[in-house]
N, C-alpha and C positions, 0 to 999 in steps of 0.2 A: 404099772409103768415099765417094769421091767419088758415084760409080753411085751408091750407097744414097741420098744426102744430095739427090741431082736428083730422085730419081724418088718421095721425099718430097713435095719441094715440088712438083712439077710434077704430079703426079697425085694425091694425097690432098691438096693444100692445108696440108701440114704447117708451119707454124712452125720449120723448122731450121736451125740458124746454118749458113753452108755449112764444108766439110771443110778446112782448111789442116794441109797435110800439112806434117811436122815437118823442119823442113830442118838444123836441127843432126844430125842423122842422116845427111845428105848432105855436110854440106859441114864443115869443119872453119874456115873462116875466111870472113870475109865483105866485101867488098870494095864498102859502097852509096854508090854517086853524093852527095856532099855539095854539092845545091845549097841545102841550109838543115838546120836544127837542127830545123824539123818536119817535114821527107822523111825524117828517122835516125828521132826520136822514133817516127812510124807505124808504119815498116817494124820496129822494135825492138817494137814492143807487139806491132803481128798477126800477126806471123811468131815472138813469142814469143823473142828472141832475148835471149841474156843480154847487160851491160854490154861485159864484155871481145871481144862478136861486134861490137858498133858504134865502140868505141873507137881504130880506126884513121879511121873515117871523121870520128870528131867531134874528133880531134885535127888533122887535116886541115884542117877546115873550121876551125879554132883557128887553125892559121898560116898555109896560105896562102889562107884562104879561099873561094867560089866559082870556083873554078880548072875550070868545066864537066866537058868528060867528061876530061877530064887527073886529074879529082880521083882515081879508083879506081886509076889507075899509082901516084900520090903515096901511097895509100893501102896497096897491095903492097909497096910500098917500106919503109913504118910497121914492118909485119907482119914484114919480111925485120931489117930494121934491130932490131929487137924479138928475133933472133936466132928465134923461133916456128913458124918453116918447116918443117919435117920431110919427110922423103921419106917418097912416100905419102900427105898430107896433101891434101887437097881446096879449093880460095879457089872463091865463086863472085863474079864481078865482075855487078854490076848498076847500069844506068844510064837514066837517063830525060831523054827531050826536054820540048822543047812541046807540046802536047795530050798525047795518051795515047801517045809513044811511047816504049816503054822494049828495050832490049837488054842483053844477059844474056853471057854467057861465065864456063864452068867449065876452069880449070889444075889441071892434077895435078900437084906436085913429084915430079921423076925424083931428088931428091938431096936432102940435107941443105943449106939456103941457110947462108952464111957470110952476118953484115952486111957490105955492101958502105965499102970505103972513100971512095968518091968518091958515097953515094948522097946526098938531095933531106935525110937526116934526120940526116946524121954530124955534124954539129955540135951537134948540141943532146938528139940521142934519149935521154941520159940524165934532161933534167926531161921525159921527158912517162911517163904521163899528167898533166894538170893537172887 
């Protein structure tokens, strides 16, 4: 799809939105960098992700706010604490710098995650979402 949607534009002068491939297909959890509430908002629209795929990260950026690239650990933690983990399950962790640099990492769970007793979110994971 990609191939088809370049050689569109790039040789017929075609008008086509370009291809963004479906990543809930890939990934079962999603883990984006909460350096604000319009980095969730984008990446949730053009990546087409539903509510409950951003909901760790915008709960995140709820309590402990801009915590840099520490947020998407806080974020797994959400996810685990949430009991949501499955073995087999797919997180992809996505994070971005200054200018245009962003860094990615995909975890496969080898096991069913138990919440942790001692994690970032055992005190309170019962009010969230808010």
């Amino acid at each position: 799809m990609f191939l088809s949607t370049l050689v569109l534009k790039k040789f017929f002068n075609k008008r086509v939105k370009p291809y963004i491939p479906d990543f809930k297909l890939a990934f079962d959890h999603f883990c984006i960098h909460a350096g604000g509430r319009a980095v969730i908002d984008e990446l949730e629209k053009n990546l087409q992700l539903l509510t409950l795929h951003v909901e760790a990260s915008r709960m995140t950026l709820h309590r402990f706010g801009n915590t840099s690239s520490s947020s998407i650990w806080y974020e797994l933690a959400y996810t685990e604490a949430k009991g949501r983990m499955r073995r087999g399950n797919r997180v992809w962790q996505i994070a971005f710098g200054s200018g245009f640099k962003c860094n990615s990492a995909v975890w496969k769970a080898l096991r069913n995650v138990k919440p942790s007793r001692n994690g970032p979110w055992e005190d309170c994971i019962d009010r969230y979402p808010v």
